[in-house]
MDAnalysis code that builds the backbone (N, CA, C; Angstrom):
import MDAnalysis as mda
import numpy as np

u = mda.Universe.empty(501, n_residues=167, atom_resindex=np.repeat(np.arange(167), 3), trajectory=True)
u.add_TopologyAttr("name", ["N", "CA", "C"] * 167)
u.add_TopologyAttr("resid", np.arange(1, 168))
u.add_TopologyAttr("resname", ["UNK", "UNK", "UNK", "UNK", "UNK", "UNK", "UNK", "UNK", "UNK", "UNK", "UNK", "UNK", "UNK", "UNK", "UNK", "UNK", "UNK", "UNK", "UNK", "UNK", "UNK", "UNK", "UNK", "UNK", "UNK", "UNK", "UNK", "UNK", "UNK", "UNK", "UNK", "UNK", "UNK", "UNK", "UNK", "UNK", "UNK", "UNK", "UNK", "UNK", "UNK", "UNK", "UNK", "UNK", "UNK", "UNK", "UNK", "UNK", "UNK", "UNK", "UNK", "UNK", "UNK", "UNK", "UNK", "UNK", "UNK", "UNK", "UNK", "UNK", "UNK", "UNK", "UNK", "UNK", "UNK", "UNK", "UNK", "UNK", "UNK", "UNK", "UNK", "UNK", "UNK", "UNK", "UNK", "UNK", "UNK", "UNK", "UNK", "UNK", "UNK", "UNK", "UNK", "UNK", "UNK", "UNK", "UNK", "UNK", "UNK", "UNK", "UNK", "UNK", "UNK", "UNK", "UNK", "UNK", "UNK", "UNK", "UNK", "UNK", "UNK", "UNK", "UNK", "UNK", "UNK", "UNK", "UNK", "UNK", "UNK", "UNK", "UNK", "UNK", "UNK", "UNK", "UNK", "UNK", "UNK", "UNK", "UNK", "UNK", "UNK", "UNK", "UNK", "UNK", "UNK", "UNK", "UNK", "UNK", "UNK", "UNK", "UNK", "UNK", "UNK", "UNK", "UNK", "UNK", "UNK", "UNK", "UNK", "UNK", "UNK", "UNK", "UNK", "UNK", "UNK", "UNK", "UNK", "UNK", "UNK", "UNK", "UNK", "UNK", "UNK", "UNK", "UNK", "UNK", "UNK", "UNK", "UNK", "UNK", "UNK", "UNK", "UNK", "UNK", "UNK", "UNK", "UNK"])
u.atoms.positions = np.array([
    [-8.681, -17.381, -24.343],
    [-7.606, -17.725, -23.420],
    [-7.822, -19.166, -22.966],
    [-6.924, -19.627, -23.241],
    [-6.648, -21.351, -22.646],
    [-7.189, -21.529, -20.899],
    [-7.526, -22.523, -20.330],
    [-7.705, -22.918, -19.294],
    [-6.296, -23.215, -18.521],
    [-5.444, -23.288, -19.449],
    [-4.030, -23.403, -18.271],
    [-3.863, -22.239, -18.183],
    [-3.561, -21.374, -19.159],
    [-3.211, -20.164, -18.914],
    [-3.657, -18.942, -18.044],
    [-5.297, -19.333, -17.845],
    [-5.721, -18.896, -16.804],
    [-5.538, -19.411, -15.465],
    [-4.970, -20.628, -15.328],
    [-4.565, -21.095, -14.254],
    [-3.105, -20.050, -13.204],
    [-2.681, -19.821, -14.372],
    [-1.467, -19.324, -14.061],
    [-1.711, -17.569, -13.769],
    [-2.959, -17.331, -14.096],
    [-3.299, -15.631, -13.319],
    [-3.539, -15.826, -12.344],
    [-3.022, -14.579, -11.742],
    [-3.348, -14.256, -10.021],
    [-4.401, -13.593, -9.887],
    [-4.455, -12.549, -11.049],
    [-5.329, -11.791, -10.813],
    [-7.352, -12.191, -11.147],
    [-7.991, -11.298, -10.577],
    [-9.479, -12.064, -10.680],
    [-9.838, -11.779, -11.825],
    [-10.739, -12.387, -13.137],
    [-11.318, -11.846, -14.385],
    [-12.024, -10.815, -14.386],
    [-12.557, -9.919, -13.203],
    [-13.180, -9.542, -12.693],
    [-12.041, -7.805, -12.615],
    [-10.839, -7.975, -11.563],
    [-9.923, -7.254, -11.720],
    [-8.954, -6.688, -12.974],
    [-9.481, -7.943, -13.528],
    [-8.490, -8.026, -14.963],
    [-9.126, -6.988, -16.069],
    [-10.269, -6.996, -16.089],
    [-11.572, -6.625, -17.055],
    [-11.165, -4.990, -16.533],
    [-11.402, -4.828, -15.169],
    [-11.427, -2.983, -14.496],
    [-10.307, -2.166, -14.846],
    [-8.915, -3.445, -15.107],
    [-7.609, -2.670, -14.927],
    [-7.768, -2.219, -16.671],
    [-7.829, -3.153, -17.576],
    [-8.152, -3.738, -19.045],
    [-9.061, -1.978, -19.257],
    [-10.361, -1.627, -18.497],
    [-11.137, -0.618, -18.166],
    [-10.461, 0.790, -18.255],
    [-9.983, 0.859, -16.836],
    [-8.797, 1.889, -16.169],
    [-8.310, 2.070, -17.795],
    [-7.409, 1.078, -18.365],
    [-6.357, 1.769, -19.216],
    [-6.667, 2.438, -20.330],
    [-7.933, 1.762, -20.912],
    [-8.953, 2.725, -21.833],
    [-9.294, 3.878, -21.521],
    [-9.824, 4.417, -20.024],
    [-9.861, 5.274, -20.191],
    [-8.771, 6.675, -19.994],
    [-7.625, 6.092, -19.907],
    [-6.369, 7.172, -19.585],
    [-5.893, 7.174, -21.291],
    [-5.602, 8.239, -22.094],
    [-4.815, 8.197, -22.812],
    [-3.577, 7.715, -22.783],
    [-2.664, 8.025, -22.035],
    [-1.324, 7.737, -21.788],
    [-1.411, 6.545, -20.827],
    [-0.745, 5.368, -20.951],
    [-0.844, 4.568, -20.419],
    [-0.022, 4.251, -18.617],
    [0.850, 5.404, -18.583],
    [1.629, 5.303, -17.550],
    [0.042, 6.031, -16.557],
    [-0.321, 6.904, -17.198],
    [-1.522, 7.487, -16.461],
    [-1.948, 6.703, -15.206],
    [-2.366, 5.545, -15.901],
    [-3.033, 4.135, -15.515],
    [-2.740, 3.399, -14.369],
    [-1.370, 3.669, -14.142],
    [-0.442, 2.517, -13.853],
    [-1.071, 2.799, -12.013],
    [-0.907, 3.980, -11.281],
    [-1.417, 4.130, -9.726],
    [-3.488, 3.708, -9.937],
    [-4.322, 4.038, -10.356],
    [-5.459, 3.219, -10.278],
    [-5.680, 1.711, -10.741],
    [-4.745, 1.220, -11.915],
    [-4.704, -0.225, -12.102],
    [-4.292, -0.955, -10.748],
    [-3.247, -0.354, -10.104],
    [-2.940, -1.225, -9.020],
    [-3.819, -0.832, -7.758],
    [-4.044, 0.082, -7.414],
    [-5.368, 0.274, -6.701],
    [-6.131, -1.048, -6.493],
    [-6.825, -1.205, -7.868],
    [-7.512, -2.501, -8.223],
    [-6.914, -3.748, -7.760],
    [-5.539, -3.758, -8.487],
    [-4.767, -5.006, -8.161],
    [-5.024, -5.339, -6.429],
    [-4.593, -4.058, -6.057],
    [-4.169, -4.395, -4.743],
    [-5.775, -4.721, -3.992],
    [-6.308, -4.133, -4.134],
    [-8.189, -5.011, -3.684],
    [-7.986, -5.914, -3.990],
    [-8.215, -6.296, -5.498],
    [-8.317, -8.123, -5.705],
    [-7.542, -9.098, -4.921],
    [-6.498, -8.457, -4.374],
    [-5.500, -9.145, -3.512],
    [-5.110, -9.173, -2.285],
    [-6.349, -8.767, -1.841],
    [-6.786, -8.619, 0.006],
    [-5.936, -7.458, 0.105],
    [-5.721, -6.549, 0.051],
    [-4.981, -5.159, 0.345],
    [-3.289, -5.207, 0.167],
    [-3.230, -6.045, -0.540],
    [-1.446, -6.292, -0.664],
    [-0.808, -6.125, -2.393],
    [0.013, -6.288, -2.758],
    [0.569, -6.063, -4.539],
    [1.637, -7.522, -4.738],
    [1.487, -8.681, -4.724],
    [2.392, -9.256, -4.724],
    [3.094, -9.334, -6.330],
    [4.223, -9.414, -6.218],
    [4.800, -9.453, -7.181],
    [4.454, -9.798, -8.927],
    [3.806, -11.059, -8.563],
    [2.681, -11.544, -9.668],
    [1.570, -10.647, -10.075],
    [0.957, -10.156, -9.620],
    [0.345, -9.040, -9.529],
    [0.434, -7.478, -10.524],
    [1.381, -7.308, -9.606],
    [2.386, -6.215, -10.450],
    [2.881, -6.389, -11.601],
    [3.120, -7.866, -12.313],
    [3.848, -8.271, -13.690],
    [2.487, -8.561, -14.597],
    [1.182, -8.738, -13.593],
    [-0.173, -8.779, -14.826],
    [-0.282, -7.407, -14.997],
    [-0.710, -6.821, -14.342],
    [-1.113, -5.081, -14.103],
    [0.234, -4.586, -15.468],
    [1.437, -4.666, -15.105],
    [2.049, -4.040, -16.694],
    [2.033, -4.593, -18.029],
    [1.135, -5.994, -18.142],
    [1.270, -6.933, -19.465],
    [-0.243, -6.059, -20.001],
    [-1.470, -6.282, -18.531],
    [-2.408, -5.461, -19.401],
    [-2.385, -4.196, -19.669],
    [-1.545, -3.525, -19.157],
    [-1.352, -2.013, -19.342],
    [-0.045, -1.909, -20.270],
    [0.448, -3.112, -21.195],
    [1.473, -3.194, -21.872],
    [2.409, -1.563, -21.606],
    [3.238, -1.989, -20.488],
    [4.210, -1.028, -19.688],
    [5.290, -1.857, -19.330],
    [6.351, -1.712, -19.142],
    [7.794, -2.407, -18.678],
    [7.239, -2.583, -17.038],
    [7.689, -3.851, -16.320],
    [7.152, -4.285, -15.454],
    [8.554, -3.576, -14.161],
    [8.923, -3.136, -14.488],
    [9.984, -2.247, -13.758],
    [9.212, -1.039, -13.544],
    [8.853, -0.299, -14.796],
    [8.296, 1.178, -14.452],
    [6.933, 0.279, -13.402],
    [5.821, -0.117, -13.132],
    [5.028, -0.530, -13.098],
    [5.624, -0.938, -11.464],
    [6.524, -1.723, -11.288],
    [6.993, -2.004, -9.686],
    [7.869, -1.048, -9.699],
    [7.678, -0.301, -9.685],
    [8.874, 0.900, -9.236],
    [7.138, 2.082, -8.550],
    [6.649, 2.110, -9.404],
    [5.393, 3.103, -9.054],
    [4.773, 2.679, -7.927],
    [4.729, 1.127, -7.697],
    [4.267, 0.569, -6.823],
    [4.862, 0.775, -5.180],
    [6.407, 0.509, -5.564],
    [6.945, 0.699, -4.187],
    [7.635, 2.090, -4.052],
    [7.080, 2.884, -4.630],
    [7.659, 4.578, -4.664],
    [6.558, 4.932, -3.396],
    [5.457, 4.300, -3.711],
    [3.896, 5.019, -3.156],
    [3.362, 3.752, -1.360],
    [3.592, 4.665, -0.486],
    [3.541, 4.199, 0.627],
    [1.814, 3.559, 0.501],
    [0.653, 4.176, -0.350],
    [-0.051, 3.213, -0.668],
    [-0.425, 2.443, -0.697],
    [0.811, 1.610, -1.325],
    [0.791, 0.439, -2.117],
    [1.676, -0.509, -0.855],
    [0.899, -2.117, -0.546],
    [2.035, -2.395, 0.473],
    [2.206, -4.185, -0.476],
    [3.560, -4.142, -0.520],
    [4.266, -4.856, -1.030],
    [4.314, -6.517, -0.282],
    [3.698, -6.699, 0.878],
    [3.656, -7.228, 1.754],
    [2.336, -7.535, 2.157],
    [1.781, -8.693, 2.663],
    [0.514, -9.281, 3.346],
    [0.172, -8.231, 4.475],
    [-0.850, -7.609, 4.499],
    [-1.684, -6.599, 5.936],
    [-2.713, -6.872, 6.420],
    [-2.960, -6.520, 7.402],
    [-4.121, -7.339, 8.244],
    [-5.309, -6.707, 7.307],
    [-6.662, -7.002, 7.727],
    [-7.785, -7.314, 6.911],
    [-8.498, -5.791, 7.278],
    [-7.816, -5.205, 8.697],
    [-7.903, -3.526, 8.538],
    [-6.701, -3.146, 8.894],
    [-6.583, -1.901, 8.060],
    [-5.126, -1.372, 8.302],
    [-5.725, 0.151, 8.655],
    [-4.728, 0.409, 9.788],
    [-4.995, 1.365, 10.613],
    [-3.694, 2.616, 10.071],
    [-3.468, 3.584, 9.950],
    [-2.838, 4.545, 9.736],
    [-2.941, 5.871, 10.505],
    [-2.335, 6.116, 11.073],
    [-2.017, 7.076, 12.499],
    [-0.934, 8.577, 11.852],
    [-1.944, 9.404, 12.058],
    [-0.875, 10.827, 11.413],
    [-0.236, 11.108, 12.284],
    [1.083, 11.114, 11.858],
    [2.051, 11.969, 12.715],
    [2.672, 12.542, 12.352],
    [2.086, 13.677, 11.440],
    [2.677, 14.977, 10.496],
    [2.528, 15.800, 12.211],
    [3.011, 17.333, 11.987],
    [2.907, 17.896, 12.763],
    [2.151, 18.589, 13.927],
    [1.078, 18.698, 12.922],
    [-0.543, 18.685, 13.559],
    [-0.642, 17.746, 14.737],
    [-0.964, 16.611, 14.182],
    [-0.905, 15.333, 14.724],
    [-0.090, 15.291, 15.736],
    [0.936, 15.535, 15.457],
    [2.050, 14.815, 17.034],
    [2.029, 16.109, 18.164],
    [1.808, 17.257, 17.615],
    [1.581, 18.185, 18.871],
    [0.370, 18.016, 19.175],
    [-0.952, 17.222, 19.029],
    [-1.998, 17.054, 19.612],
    [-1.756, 15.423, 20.445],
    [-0.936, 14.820, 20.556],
    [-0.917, 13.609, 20.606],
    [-0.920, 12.480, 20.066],
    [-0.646, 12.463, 18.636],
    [-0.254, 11.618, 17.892],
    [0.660, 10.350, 18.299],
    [1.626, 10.596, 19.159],
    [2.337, 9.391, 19.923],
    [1.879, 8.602, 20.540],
    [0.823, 9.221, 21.425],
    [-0.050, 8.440, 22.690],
    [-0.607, 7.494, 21.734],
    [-1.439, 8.465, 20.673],
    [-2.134, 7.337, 19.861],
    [-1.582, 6.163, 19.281],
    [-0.663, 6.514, 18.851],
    [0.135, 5.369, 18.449],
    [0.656, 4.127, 19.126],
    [0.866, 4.605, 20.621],
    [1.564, 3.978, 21.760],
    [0.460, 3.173, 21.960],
    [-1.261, 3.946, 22.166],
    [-2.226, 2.879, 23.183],
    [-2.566, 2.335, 21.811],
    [-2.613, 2.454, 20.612],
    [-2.768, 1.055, 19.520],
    [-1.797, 0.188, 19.647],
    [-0.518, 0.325, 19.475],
    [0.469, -0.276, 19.822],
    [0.385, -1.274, 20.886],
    [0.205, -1.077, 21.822],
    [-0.180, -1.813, 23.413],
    [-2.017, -2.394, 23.146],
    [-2.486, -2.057, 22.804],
    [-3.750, -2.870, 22.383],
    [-3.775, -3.825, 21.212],
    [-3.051, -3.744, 20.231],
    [-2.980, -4.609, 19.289],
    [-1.752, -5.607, 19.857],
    [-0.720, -4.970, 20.220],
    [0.083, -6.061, 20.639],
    [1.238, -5.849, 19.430],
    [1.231, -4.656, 19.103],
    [1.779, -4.691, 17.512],
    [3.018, -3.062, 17.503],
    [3.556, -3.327, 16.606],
    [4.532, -1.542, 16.086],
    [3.942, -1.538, 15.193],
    [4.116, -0.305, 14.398],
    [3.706, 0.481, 13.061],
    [4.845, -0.181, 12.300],
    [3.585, -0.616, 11.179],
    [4.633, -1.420, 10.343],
    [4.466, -2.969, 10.463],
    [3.659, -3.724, 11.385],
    [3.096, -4.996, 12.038],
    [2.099, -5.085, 11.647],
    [1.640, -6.236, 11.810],
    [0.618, -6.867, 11.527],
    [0.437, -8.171, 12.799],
    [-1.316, -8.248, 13.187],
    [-1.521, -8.633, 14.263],
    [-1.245, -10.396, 13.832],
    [-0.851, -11.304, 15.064],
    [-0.809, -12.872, 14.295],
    [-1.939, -12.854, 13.862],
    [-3.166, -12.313, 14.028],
    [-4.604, -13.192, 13.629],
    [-5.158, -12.333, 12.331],
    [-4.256, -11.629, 11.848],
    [-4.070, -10.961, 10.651],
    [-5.357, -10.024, 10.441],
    [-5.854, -9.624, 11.732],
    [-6.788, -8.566, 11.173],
    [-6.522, -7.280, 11.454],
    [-5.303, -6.897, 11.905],
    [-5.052, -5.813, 11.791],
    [-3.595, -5.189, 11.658],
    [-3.399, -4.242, 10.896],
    [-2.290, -3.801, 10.161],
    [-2.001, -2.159, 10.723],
    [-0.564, -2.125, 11.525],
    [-0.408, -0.555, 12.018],
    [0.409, 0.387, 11.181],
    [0.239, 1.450, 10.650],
    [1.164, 2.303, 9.726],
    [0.914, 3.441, 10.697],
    [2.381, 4.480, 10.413],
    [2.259, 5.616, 10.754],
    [1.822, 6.506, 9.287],
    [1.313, 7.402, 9.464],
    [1.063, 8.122, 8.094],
    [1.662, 10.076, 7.957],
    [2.656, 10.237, 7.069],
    [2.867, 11.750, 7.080],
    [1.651, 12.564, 7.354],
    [0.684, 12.551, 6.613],
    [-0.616, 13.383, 6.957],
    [-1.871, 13.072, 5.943],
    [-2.983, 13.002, 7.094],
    [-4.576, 12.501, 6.161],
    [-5.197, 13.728, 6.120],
    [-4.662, 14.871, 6.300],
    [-5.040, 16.256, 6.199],
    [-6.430, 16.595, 7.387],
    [-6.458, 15.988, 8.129],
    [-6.721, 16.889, 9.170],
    [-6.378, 17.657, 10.431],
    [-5.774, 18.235, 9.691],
    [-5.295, 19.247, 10.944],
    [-5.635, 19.998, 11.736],
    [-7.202, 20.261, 11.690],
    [-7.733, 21.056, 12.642],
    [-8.619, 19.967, 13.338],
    [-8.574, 18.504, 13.132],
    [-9.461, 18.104, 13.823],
    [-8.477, 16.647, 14.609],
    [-7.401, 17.249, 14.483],
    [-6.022, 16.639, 15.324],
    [-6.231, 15.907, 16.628],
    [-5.711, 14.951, 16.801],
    [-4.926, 13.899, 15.977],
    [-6.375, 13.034, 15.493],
    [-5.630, 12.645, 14.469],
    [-6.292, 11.789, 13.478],
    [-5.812, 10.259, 13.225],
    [-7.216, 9.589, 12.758],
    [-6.310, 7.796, 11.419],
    [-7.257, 7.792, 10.858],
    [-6.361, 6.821, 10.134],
    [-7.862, 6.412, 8.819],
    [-7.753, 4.723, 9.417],
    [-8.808, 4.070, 9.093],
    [-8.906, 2.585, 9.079],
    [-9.516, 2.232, 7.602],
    [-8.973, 1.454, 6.889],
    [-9.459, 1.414, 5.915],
    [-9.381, 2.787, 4.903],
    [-10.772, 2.577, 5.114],
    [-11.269, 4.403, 4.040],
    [-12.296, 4.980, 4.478],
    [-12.162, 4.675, 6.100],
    [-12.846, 5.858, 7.059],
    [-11.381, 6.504, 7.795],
    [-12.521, 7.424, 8.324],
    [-11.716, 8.627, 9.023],
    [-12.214, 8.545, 10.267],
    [-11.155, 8.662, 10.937],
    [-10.971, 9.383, 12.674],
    [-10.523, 10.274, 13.159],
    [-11.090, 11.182, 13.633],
    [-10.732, 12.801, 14.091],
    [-10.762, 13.110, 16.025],
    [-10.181, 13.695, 16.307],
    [-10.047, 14.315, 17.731],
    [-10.235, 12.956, 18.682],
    [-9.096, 12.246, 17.847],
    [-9.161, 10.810, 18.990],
    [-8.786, 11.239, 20.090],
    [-9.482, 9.862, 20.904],
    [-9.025, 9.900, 22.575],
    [-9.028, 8.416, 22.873],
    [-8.499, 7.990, 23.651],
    [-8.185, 6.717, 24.030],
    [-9.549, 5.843, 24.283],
    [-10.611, 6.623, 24.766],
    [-11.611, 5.852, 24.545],
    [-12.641, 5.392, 23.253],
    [-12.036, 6.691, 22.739],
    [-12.825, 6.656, 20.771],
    [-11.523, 5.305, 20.499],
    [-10.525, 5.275, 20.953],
    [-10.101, 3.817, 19.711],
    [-10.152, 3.066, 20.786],
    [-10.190, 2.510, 21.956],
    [-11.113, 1.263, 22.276],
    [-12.475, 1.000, 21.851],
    [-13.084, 2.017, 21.423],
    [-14.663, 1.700, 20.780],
    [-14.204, 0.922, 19.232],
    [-13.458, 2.105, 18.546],
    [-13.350, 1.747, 17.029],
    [-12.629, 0.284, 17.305],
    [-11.887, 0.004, 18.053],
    [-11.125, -1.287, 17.894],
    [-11.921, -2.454, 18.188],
    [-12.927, -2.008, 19.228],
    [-14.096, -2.999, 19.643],
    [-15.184, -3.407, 18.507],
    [-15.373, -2.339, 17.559],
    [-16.421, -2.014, 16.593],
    [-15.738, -3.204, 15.598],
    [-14.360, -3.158, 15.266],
    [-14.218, -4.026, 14.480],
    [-13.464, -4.818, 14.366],
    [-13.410, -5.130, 15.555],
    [-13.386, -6.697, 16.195],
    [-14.722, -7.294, 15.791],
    [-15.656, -6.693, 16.493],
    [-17.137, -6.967, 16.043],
    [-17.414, -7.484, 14.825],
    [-16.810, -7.314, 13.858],
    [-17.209, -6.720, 12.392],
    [-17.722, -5.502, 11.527],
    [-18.006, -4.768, 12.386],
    [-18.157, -4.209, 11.963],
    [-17.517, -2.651, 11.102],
])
């Protein structure tokens, strides 16, 4: 591959190689298409930008329609820049008869943000989520790809403090 031509990828050689990976090991190549972008969307600070999505179907030689169509079918996948943690708040049924709103409300009022926002200093991203399947340990979020169970207003001033922190 030419040095211009690599100029013109978005994606990392690194991402490129895993997705290139991914598709080997799916027989069917549509298989592929929700863990290739997985990938994509890491290499790309947690987002799918468009460019993105048109490498992901050249190496998975797929029509770049089926490929952004899978992308924005799947709440997953965010089509859009998100803060550096994205917070997701269940408010399936479980959830909202335990308080799922409150939760939502005192993130809301602590970030300064709605579901669906992103903070100006871009480290944090609010979604509501149908359900992270805990329902007996209600209300729940995920941050990232941890879990939070039997919140209370003082468990997410800690978690929000924690990673502010960095941690």
């Amino acid at each position: 591959m030419s040095q211009t031509m690599r100029e013109d990828l978005l994606l990392s050689e690194e991402a490129r190689a895993a997705i290139l990976a991914v598709g080997r090991d799916f027989a069917a190549g549509r298989s592929a298409v929700i863990p290739a972008l997985h990938v994509a969307q890491e290499d790309q600070g947690g987002w799918l930008p468009a460019e993105a999505i048109d490498e992901v179907s050249a190496l998975l030689s797929l029509p770049a329609t089926y490929v952004g169509a899978v992308a924005s079918f799947y709440t997953l996948f965010n089509r859009q820049p998100v803060g550096r943690h994205r917070i997701y708040v269940c408010t399936n049924i479980s959830c909202s008869l335990l308080g799922a709103e409150q939760i939502v409300d005192v993130l809301s009022s602590r970030l300064g943000i709605r579901p669906g926002e992103t903070t100006p200093d871009g480290l944090f991203s609010l979604f509501e989520a149908e359900c992270l399947g805990a329902c007996g340990t209600a209300p729940a979020m995920q941050v990232d790809d941890r879990y939070y169970e039997n919140l209370t207003e003082a468990a997410i001033d800690d978690i929000l403090e924690a990673l502010r922190g960095g941690e």
